[in-house]
N, C-alpha and C positions, 0 to 999 in steps of 0.2 A: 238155921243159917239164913241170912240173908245175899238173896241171890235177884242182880238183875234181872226184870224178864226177860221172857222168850217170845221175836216177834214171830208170828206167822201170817204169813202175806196170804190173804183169800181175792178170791176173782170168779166171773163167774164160768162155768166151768170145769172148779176146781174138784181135782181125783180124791176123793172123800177117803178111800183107803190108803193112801200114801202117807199120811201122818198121825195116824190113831193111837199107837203105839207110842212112839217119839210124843208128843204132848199129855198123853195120858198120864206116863210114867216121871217125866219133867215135872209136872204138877204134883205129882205124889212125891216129888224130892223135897218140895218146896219152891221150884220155881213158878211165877205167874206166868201164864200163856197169853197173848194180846195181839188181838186178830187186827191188823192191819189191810184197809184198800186203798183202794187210788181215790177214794175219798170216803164220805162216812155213809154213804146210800149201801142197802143192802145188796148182799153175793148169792146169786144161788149156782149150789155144785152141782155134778154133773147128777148125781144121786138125786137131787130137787131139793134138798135140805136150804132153807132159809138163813144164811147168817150176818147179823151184823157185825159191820168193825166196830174197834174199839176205839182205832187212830186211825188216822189217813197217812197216806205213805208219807208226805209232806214234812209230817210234824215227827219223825221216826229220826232217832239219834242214835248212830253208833255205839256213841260212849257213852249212854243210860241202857245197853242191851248188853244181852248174853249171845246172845246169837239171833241169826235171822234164818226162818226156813222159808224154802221157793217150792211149793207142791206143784206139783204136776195139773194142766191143764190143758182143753184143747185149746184154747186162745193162745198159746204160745207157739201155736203153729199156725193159725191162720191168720195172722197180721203184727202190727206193733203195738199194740195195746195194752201189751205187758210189758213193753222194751220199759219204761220206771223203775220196773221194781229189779231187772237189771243191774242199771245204773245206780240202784241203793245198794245192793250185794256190792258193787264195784268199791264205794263210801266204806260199806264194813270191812270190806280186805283192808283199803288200803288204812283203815284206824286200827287194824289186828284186832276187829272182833269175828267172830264162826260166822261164817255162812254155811247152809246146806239144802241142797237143792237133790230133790228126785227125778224123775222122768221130765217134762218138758221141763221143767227148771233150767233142769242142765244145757239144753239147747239153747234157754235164755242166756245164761252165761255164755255161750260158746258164741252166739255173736255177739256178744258184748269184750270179746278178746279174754275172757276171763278164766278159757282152760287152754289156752293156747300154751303156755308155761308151766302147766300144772300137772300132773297125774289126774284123771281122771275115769270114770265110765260113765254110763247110761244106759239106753233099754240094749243098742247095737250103733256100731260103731259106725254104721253109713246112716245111723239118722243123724248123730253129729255130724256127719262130712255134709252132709245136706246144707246147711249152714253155712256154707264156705269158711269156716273157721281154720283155722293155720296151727290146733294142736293134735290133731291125729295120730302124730308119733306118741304123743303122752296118753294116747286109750291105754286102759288098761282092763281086760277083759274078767272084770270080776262082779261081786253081789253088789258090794260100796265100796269107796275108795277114799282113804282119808290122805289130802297133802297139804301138809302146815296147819293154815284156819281153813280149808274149804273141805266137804265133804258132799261126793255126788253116789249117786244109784241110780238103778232103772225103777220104774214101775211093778216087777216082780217084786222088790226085794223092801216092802217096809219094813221087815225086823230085823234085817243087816243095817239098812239105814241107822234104825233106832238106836243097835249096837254101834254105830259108830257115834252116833250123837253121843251117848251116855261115856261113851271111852275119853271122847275128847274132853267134856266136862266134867270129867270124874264122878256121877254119879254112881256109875259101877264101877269097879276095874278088877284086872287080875281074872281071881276063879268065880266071884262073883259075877263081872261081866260075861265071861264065860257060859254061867250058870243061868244067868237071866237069856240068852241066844238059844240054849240047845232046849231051853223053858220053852219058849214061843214057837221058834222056829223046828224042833224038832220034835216035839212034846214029852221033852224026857222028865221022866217021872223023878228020878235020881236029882235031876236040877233043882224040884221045886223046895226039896228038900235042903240042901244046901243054902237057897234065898229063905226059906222059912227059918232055918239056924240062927242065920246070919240077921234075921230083922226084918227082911224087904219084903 
């Protein structure tokens, strides 16, 4: 199949385990992964891992994407530094392509007005209010939360995220999707079974 990439926005910073899962598994569908920064200079994560981008946020088009993921960082809390990549998630809502954002992601989007209308979570719900953001009635106190194209989590939860990425673009669904959640997340023996059946 041919399938747009998948950006993923890097910075330095960034929560190394919040998206291991989710791109791992993308890639094994056949989508390409393409590390996107605020320019092409190297990111180091919080783990010290060296990475380079592949694009800069700049040259990043909605409508050559599958979606864009926002990992979690501490820079999303200590300044504007990351408010770009923001205002990029903002571009892909409003072109109807996926955005999805973990732990501080989500607080990017939340001062960017971006869950103020939305269902949403994160790690807890007064690190969003932190933000003076105006959707607090839309928390929704769970692992991930999918509403329309946007899909957030806290920090806990990469393999709910992961599950919700793969739900939205159909890489799993059904008992399969299912089956790949209680795989990871619960280590059910029973699951891997079911994905081995089935191909995955």
């Amino acid at each position: 199949m041919n399938h747009k990439p998948v950006y993923l926005a890097i910075y330095d910073t960034l929560a190394d385990w919040e998206t291991g899962h989710t791109t791992a598994h993308l890639a094994r569908a056949g989508y390409e992964i393409r590390t996107v920064g605020a320019s092409l200079a190297p990111v180091k994560s919080v783990g010290g891992l060296r990475i380079q981008p592949d694009i800069a946020l700049d040259d990043v088009r909605p409508e050559d994407a599958s979606l864009l993921i926002l990992p979690g960082a501490d820079l999303w809390d200590t300044g504007d530094d990351l408010a770009p990549f923001a205002r990029k998630a903002r571009q892909f809502l409003d072109a109807d392509v996926p955005v999805a954002a973990i732990c501080g992601g989500t607080a990017g989007l939340a001062r960017e007005g971006l869950l103020d209308d939305r269902a949403h979570t994160s790690a807890v719900s007064f690190y969003l209010a932190a933000t003076g953001y105006k959707g607090g009635e839309r928390y929704v106190d769970a692992d991930a939360v999918t509403d329309g194209n946007l899909i957030t989590a806290g920090p806990t939860e990469p393999v709910a995220f992961a599950r919700e990425v793969f739900g939205l673009l159909g890489v799993y669904e059904g008992e399969l999707l299912d089956a790949w959640y209680r795989l990871f997340h619960d280590s059910d023996v029973e699951a891997y079974g079911i994905l081995e059946a089935a191909g995955k």
